[in-house]
N, C-alpha and C positions, 0 to 999 in steps of 0.2 A: 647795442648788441647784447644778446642774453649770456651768461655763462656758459651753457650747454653749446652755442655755435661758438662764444668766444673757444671753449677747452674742443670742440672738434675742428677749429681753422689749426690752434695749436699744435695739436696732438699730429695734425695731417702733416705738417711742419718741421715736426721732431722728428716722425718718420723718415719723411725723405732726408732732412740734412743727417738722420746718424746714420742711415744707409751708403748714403753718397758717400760718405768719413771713410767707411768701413772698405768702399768700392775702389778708391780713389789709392790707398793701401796696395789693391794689388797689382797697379799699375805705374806710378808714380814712388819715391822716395821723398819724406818732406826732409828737407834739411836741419840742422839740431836750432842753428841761430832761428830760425821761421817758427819751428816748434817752439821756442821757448818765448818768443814773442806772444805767439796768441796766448800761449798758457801766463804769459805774464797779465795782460789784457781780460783771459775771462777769471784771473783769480781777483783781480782789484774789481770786475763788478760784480762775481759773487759775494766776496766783504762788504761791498758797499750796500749790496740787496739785502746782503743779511741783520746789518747796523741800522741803513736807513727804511728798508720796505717792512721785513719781516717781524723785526725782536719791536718796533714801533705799534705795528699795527696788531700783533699778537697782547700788549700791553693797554690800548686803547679797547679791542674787545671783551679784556676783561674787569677794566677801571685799575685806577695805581694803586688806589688801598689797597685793592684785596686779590689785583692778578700780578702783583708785579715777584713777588717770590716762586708762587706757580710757574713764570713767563721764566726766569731763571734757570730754576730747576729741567724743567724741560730743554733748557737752552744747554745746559750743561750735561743733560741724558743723550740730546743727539751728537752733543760734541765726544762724547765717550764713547758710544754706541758704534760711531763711526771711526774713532781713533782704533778701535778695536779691533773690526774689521779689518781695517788698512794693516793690522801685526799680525793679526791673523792669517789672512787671505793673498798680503801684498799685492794688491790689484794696483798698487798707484808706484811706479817704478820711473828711476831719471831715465831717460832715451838712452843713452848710452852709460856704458860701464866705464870705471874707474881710470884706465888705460887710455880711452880714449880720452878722456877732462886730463891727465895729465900732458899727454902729447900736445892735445888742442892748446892748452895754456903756455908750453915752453916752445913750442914753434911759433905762436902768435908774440909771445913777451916778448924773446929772441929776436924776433924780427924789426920790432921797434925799439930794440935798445940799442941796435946799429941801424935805424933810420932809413930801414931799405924794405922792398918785399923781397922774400926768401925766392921770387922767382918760379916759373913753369907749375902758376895756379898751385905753387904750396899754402902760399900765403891766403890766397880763397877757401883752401880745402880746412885750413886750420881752424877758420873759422866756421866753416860752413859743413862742420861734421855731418854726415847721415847718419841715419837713426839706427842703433843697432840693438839686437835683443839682451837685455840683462842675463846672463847665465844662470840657470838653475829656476829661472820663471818659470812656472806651470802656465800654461794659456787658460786650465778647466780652472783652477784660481783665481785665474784675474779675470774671466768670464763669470764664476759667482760672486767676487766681489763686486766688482760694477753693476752686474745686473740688482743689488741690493742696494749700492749707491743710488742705481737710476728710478728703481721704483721709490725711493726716499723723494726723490728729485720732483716725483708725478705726486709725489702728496704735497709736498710744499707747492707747487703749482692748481692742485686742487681747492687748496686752505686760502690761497692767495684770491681767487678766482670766487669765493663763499664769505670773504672778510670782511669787503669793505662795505658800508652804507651808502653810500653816493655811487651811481652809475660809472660817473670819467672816474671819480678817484679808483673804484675798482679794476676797471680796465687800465688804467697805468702799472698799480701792484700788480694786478696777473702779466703785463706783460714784462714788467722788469722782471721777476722769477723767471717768466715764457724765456727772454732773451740771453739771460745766464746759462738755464738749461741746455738752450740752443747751439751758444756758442763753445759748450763744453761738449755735446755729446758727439759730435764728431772727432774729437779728440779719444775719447773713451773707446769707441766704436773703433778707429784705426790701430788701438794698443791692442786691440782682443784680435783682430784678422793678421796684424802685423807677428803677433808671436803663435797664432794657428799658423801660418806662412811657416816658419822659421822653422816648425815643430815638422816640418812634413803634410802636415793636412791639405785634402785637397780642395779644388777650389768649391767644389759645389756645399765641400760641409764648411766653410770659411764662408759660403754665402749665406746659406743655413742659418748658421747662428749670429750673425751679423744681420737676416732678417729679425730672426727673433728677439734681439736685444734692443731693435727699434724699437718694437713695440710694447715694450716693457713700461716706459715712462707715462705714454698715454693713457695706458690700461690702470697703472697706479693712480694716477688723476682721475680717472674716469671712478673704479672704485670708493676713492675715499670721496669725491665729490657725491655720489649718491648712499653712500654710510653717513655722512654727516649731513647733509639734506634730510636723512629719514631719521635723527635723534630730535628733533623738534628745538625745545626749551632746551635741553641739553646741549644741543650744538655749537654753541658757542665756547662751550670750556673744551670743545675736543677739538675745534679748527683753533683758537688759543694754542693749544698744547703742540698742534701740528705745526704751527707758523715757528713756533721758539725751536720744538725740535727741527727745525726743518734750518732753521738760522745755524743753531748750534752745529749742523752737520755743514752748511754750508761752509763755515769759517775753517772744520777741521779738513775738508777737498781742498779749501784754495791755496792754506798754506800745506799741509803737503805734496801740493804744486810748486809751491814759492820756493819754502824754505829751502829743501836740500840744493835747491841751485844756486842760491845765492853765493855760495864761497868758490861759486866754478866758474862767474863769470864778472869779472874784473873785467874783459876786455868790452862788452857788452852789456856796462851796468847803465848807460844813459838812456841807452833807448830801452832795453829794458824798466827801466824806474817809470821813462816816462810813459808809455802804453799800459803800467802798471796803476798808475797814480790816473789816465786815461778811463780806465774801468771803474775806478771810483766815482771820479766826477761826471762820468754817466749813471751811474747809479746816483750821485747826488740831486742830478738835476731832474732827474723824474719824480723823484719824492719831492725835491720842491713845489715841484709840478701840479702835483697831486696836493701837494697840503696846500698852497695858492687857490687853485681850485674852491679846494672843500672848506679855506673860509671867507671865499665869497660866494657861497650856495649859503653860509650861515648867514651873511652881513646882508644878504638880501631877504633872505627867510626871514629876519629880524626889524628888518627896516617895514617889510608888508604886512608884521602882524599889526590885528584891530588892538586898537589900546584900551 
């Protein structure tokens, strides 16, 4: 399959699931244990896309002698670039406020340190927080910062989709980016309708911009895929640079997904860990996948040349 229909099956892809995210929002409440699950899940294979697909193959297009400080540098502009962002903008906020991680935890402790449920679905609710708005969140903030997130998100999907030399092995790379993207932008997409919601806004501008925000990732892919197609001989040190910045940013999303939850969930740190550790070793096995591959396309290439 070519690029061009691989990044428009994609892109058609993105659309609908960050649509549906956004839709789903205004109907439904996700629960906090559910939300923190996926988020646990697509942080371990963004780290993993970023270690094993991105910062690899961005170091391989430009040889180790002389890309791997390059590959670095760019790795550590998008981790900044995007740390930045997120202080600036706070578009990346826990589901719930302070109040609620405290109740949650001394009704859930409480109830296991006398070996009983608290009774009449406390014990469910304690656990099973709904999602509430952070106080003092702007939605037109965490609407600019994601949408800056997510066009990040369509260049590293562009870069992915223009990197590799082998056919499968490229089609794996673009789809381990494809499937991180995927499985985060519904997430992103229901933070941005979930606090237009809260703010009063109605439904048709929550639909509004909840269209527009789908189409922001594609359009970045689409972009940077025909900019780096038309630098020629240059191409290679700009889709380099996009693959590391693109790692770098991924690392600095998944842990400020991760991290700040980590001290608020003791009672849900197993399944957490393991959906967590889940995402990596889906990202592991793709790249194995692909480097399996691409050295038996060499052991063969090698075995057929005339001597």
């Amino acid at each position: 399959m070519s690029p061009m229909l691989l990044l428009a099956v994609y892109g058609t892809a993105l659309i609908v699931f960050s649509v549906a995210g956004g839709a789903v929002t205004q109907r439904i409440a996700m629960t906090h244990t559910r939300t923190q699950l996926a988020m646990s899940l697509v942080s371990g294979l963004m780290l993993g896309i970023a270690f094993f697909h991105l910062l690899p193959h961005a170091v391989l297009t430009l040889g180790v002698h002389h890309g791997l400080t390059t590959v670095m540098s760019w790795t550590m502009g998008g981790l900044i670039v995007m740390l930045l962002l997120l202080r600036i903008l706070h578009f990346h906020q826990p589901d719930y406020p302070a109040e609620a991680i405290a109740v949650c935890e001394h009704e859930y402790d409480h109830s296991h340190e006398h070996g009983a449920s608290l009774g009449n679905g406390q014990d469910a609710a304690a656990r099973e927080v709904t999602s509430v708005v952070a106080p003092g969140v702007s939605w037109r903030g965490v609407l600019v910062g994601l949408t800056f997130h997510t066009f990040i998100d369509g260049v590293a999907l562009g870069a992915a989709l223009l990197s590799a030399p082998h056919g499968h092995q490229q089609q794996l790379l673009g789809f381990g980016v494809f499937l991180a993207i995927l499985l985060h932008k519904p997430l992103d997409a229901m933070s941005i309708v979930a606090l237009m919601k809260a703010s009063g806004t109605t439904a048709s501008a929550q639909a509004r911009a909840n269209l527009v925000f789908a189409f922001v990732c594609p359009l970045g892919a689409l972009l940077f895929y025909f900019y780096a197609t038309g630098l020629g001989v240059n191409g290679e040190l700009v889709i380099a640079s996009a693959l590391a910045f693109s790692a770098g940013a991924f690392v600095c999303i998944a842990l400020s997904d991760l991290l700040p939850e980590v001290q608020f969930h003791s009672h849900d740190r197993v399944k957490l860990t393991a959906v967590f550790l889940l995402g990596i070793a889906l990202a592991y096995l793709m790249a194995n996948t692909a480097a399996n591959h691409s050295h038996a396309i060499a052991t063969l290439a090698f075995t057929q040349a005339p001597i």
